[in-house]
Every structure is written in C-alpha cells, then in structure tokens.
GUROZA-954595 format. One line per 2 residues: number of its first residue (from 1); their letters; for each residue z negated, y negated, x of C-alpha. Coordinates in Angstrom, 2 decimals. Layout:
BEGIN
NUM	a	Z,Y,X; ...
This chain:
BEGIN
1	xx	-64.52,-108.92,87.01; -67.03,-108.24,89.25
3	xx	-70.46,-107.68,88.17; -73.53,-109.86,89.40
5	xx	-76.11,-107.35,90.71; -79.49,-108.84,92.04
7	xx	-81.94,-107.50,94.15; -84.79,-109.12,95.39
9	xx	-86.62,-107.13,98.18; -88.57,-108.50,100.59
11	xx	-86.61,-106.69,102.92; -83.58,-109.26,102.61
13	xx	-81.04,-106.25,104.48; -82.56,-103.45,101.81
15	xx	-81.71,-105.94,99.29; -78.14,-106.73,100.59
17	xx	-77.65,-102.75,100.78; -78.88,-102.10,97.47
19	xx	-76.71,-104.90,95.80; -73.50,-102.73,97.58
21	xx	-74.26,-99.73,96.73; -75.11,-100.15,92.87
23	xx	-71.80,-102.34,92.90; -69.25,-99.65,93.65
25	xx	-72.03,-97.30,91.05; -73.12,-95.10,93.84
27	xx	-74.74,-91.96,92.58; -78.28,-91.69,92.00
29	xx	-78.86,-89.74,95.14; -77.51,-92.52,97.34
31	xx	-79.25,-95.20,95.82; -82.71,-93.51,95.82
33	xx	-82.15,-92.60,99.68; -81.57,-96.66,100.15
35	xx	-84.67,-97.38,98.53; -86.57,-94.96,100.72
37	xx	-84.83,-96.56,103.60; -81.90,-94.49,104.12
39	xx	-81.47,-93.11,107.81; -84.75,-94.51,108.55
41	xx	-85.92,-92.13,106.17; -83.68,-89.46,106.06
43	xx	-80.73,-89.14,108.61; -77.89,-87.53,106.74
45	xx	-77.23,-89.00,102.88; -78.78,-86.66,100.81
47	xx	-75.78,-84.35,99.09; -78.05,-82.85,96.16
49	xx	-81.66,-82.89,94.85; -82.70,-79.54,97.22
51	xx	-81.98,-82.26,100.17; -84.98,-84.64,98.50
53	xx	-86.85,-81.16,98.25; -86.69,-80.42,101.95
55	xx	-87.62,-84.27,102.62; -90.66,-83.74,100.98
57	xx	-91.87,-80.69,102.40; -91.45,-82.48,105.53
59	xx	-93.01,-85.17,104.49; -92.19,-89.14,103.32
61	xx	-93.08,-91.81,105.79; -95.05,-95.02,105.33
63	xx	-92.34,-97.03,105.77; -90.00,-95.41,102.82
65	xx	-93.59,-95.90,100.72; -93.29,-99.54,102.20
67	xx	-89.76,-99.96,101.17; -89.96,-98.90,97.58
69	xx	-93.21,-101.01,96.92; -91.07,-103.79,98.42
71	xx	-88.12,-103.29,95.85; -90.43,-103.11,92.92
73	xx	-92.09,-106.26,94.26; -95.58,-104.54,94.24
75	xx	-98.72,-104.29,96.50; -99.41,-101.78,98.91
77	xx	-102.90,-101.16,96.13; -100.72,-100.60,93.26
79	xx	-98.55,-97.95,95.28; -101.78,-96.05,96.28
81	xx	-102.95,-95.91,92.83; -99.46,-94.94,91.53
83	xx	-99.58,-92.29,94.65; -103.43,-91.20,93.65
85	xx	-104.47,-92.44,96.95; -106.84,-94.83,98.15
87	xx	-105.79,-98.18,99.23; -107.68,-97.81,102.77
89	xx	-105.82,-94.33,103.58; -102.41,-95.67,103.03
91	xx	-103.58,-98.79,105.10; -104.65,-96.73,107.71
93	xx	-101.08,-95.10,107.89; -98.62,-96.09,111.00
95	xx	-95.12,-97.13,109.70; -93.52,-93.43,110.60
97	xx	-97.43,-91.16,109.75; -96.02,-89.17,106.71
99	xx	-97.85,-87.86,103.63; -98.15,-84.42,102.20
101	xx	-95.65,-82.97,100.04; -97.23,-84.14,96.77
103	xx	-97.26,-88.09,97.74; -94.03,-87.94,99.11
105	xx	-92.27,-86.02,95.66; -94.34,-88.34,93.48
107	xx	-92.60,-91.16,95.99; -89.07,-89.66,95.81
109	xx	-89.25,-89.02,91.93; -90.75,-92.80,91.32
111	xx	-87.62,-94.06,94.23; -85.38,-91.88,91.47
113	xx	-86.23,-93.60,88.64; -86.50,-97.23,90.24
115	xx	-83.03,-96.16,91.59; -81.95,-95.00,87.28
117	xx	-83.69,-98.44,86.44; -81.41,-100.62,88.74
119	xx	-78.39,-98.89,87.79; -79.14,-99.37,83.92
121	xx	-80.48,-103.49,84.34; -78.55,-104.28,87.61
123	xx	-81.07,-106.70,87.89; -84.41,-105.77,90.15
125	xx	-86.35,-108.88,88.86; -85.18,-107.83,84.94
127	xx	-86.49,-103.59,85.92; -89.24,-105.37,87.36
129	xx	-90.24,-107.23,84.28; -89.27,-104.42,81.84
131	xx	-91.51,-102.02,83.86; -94.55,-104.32,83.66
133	xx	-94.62,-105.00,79.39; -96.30,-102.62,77.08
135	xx	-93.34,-100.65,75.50; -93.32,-99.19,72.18
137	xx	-91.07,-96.36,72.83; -94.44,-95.67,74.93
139	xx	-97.07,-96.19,72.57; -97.65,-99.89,74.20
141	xx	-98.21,-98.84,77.25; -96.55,-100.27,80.49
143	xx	-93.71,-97.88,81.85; -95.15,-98.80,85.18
145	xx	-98.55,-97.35,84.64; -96.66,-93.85,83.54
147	xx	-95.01,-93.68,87.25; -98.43,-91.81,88.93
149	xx	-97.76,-88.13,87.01; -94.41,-86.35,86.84
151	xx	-94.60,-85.89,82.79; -94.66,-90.04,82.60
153	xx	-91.81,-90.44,85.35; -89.93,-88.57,82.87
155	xx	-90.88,-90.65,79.53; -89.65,-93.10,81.73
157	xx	-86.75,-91.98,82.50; -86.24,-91.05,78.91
159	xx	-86.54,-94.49,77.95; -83.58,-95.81,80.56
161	xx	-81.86,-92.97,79.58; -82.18,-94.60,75.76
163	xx	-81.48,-97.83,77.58; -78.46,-97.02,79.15
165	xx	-76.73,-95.47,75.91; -77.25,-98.53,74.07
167	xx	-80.47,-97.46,72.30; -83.05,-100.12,71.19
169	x	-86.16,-98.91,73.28
C-alpha cells in the first residue's frame, strides 16, 4: 500500500517534488537539498554532510531561505528572526544575494530537521502544527521557537528522533 504523503508548499512543483522523494524514503540529504531548492540551490545532490559544509561557506541564497519558509508555511519575519536577522535585510535580498556562512548553516541545519520532521509525520500541515504547540518534552515551549540556535535544532531533533521510535513526546 502506498502511503499518502502531503505537502503543502506554496511552491505547488516543491511540493510535488517533496511528496516523491519522501515516498520512495529518500535520505535525509536529498530531501533537505529539495527543500533548499535542489539544483537551484546546489547543482550536484549533495553525497554527505561536508557537501552542506562547502554550501555554506559559499553561501545560501535567498531563494533556498524562500523555499524553506514556504514549506513550513511561514513569513519571510519569522525566518529572519529564526535566522537572527532583521526582517528589512532579508527583504532587501535579491532572489540569488547569499548570506554569510552562519545564516546559511543555521538555514541548512533548520532545512535538516524540517526535512527529519517530514519523514517522521509525512504530513507538512501535521510538522507544521506539531512545530507550532508548546511541547512538554520541551518544557512547554514551541519546537519552532528552538529552531534560531544550534543546541535547540538539536532538542528538536531529539524529540522526532523520540517521535519516530514510537516514543510519547
């Protein structure tokens, strides 16, 4: 039986893309490069982490910032606050201007763990709303409000870790 995977994107191709690729349970890798925006945003499929490592030295453009915002179906201000920027620099930004290393990791690592979150619901509205309640596993807080500092990316990927092994979190 074939499994039902939804994404809603804005981008109605991104979401088409995503829905394949999470299908046939691409790795992680693959689906975080589709969220950034694939060859738009990196030309060759990344084969390991050290490939995201070089992509963010070079730097992350706009339009991969654009793309993830679009799959977790949230403003351009909540990405600059999740990205420690201000709203009127990112606005500023052409489609393909790219940000220093430390905006695009903190991009790639939250595209990583959106990518770990769609794998585990399968569902983007369902990661979507799970991101956006207060948590216990997280002291009430909302996992999305952990996604601006590497130490919360990883509670948060704890948690879907926890998730995904059948753990009540």
């Amino acid at each position: 039986m074939q499994s039902s995977i939804k994404i809603n994107s804005k981008s109605s191709k991104l979401g088409e893309d995503l829905a394949v690729v999470l299908r046939r349970k691409a790795p992680a890798n693959e689906i975080t490069w589709m969220i950034l925006g694939g060859k738009q945003f990196m030309l060759n499929e990344p084969v390991s982490g050290l490939d995201f490592l070089i992509a963010s030295g070079k730097g992350v453009p706009k339009l991969s910032i654009e793309n993830l915002a679009n799959v977790m179906d949230v403003p351009m201000k909540d990405m600059a606050v999740l990205l420690s920027l201000s709203y009127k620099t990112l606005a500023r930004k052409k489609k393909t201007d790219v940000f220093g290393d430390l905006v695009s990791s903190l991009s790639i690592e939250i595209a990583n763990t959106i990518a770990k979150g769609l794998s585990v619901f399968e569902d983007s509205e369902k990661l979507n709303r799970w991101l956006h309640k207060e948590n216990k596993a997280l002291n009430m807080q909302r996992p999305f409000d952990l996604l601006n500092t590497p130490t919360g990316i990883k509670l948060v990927n704890q948690i879907l870790g926890r998730i995904e092994d059948g753990v009540y979190s």
